[in-house]
BATOR-794359 format. One record per residue (C-alpha): chain; x, y, z. Coordinates in Angstrom, 2 decimals. Layout:
BEGIN
- A:X:Y:Z .
...
***
This chain:
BEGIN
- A:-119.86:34.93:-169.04 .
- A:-122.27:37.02:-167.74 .
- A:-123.72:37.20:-164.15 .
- A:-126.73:39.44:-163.77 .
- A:-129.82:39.48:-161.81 .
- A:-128.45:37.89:-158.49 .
- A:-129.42:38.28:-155.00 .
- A:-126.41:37.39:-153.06 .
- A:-126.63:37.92:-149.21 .
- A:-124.42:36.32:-146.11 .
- A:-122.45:34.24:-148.46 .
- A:-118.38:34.10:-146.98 .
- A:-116.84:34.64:-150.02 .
- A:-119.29:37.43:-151.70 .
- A:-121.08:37.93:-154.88 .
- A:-118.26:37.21:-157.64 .
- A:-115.17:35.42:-158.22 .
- A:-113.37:35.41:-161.35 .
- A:-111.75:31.82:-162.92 .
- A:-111.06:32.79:-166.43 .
- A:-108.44:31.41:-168.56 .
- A:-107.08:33.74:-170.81 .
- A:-104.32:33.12:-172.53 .
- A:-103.62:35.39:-174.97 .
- A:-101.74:32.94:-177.33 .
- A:-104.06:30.36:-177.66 .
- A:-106.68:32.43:-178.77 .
- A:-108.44:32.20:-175.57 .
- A:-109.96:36.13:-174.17 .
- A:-112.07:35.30:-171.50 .
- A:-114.67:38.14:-170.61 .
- A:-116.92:38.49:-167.97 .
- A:-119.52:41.13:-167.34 .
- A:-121.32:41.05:-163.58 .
- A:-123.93:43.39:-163.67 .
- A:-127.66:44.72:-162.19 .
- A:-126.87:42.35:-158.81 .
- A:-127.31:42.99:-155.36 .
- A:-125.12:42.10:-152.54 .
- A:-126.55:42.26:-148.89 .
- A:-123.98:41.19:-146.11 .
- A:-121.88:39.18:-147.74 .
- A:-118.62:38.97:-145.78 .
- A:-115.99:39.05:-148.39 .
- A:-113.08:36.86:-147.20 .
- A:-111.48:37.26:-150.60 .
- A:-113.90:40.34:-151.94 .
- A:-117.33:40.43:-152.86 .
- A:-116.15:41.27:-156.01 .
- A:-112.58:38.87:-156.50 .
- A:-110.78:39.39:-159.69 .
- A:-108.46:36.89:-159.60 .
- A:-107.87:35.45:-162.88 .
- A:-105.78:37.27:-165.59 .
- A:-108.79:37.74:-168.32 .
- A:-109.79:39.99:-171.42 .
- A:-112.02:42.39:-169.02 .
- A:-114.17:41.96:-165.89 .
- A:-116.61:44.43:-166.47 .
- A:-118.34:45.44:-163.32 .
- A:-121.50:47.75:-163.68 .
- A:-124.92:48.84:-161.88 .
- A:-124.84:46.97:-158.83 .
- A:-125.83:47.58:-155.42 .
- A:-123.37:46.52:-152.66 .
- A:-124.21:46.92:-149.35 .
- A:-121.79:45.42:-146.89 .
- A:-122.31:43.89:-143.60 .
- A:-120.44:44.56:-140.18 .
- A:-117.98:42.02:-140.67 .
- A:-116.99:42.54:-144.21 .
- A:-113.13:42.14:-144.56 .
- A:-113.25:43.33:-148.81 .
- A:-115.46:44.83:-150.93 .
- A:-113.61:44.20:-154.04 .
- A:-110.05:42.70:-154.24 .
- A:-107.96:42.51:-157.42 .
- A:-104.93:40.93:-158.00 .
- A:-101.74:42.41:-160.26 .
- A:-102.17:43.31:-163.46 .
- A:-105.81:42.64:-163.97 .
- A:-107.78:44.22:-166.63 .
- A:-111.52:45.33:-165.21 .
- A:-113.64:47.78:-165.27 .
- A:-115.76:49.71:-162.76 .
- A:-119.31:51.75:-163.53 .
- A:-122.04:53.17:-161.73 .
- A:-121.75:50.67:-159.06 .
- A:-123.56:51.59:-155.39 .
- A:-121.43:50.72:-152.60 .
- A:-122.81:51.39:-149.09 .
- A:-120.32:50.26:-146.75 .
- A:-121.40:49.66:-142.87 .
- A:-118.09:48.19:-141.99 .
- A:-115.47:49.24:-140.02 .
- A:-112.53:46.69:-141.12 .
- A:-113.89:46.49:-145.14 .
- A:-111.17:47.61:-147.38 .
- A:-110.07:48.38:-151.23 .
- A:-107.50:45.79:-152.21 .
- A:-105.16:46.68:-155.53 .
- A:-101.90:45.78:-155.69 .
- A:-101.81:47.44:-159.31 .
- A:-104.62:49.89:-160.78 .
- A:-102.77:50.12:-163.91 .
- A:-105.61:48.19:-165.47 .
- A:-108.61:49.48:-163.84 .
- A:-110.65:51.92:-164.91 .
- A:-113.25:53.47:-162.80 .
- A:-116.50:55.52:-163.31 .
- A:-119.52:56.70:-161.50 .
- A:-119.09:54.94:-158.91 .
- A:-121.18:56.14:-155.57 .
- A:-119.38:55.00:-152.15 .
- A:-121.15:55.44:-148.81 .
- A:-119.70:55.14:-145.18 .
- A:-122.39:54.64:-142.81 .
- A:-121.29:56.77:-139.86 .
- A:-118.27:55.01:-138.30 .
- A:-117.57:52.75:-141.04 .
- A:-114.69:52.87:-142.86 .
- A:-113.00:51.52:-146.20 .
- A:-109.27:50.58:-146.10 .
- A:-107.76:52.03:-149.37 .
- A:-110.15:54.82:-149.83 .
- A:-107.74:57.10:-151.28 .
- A:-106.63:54.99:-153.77 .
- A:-110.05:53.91:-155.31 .
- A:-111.18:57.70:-155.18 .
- A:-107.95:58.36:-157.23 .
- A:-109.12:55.84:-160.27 .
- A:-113.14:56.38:-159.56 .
- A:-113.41:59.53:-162.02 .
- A:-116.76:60.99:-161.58 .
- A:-117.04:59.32:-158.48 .
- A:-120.12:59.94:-155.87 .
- A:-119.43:59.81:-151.82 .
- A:-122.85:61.10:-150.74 .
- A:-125.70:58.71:-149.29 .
- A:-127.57:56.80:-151.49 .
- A:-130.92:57.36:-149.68 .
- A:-132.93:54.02:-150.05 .
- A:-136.22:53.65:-149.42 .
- A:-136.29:51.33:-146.76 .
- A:-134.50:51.16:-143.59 .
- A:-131.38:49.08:-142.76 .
- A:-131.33:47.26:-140.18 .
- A:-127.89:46.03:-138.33 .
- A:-127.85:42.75:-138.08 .
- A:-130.89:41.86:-140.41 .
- A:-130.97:39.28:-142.47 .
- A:-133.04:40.17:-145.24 .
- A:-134.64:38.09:-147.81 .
- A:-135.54:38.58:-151.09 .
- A:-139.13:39.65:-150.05 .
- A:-137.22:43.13:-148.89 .
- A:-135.75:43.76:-151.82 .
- A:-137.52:47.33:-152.42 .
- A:-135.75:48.48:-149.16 .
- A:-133.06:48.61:-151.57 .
- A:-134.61:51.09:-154.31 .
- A:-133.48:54.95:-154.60 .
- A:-135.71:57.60:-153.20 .
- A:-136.66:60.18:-155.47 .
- A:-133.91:62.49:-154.34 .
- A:-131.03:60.00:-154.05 .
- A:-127.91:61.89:-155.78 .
- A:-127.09:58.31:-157.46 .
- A:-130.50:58.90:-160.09 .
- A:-129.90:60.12:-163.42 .
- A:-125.90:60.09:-163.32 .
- A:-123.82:57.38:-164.14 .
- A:-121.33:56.14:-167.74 .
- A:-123.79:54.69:-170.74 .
- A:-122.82:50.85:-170.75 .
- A:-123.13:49.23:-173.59 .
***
């Protein structure tokens, strides 16, 4: 499966939820591959990004999460999950959002820039900045403004597009 080119905003349960059935002896290796999205608000009761499912691979790459007040989690993974995390944007503007792993032994991490808006915060931090190799904590700088409580429509997309000095240009892991 893949899931690309969405425009996900104020949805409860976020951008993506993984319901693969792998099974390894039946033959079955689900894959999925969520990429080039963008995810404005969303509250994440279960994550914005949910890998549930045991699977072959989520593969999570070059998206642009930008969380709302209320956001609970920004990506939740249950144990022993095999996924995989590039050159994803997250700019966090919650205070109770949060990291949720219960095992990173099958997570891999790259280039991934996370932003605290001042006095937001991200439960679990530590533990993604342990896995996130090459990681980026610095502001994104986007070209428009955020607004608090806004809720923006796909008209103000380009609010969401990197000024010419944002430290997340011209860095990142070649996906395939």
């Amino acid at each position: 499966t893949i899931w690309q080119y969405n425009y996900s905003h104020d949805n409860s349960f976020g951008l993506f939820l993984n319901c693969t059935s792998y099974n390894e002896d039946s033959g079955i290796k689900d894959r999925a591959i969520v990429r080039y999205n963008l995810s404005v608000n969303d509250l994440g009761k279960k994550g914005i990004v949910y890998i549930n499912y045991v699977s072959d691979g989520i593969y999570v790459y070059n998206n642009t999460i930008v969380t709302g007040k209320e956001t609970e989690y920004i990506i939740q993974s249950n144990d022993k999950r095999t996924s995989f995390f590039y050159n994803n944007l997250i700019y966090n503007r919650s205070q109770k959002a949060s990291f949720s792993f219960t095992d990173t032994s099958g997570l891999v991490a790259e280039y991934n820039l996370v932003y605290n808006e001042e006095g937001a915060s991200i439960k679990n931090s530590d533990l993604f900045k342990k896995v996130n190799a090459n990681g980026v904590y610095e502001n994104p700088i986007f070209q428009g403004f955020l607004q608090e409580d806004s809720e923006l429509g796909i008209d103000n997309l380009f609010t969401f597009q990197l000024e010419y000095n944002s430290p997340a240009l011209n860095v990142g892991k070649e996906v395939d």
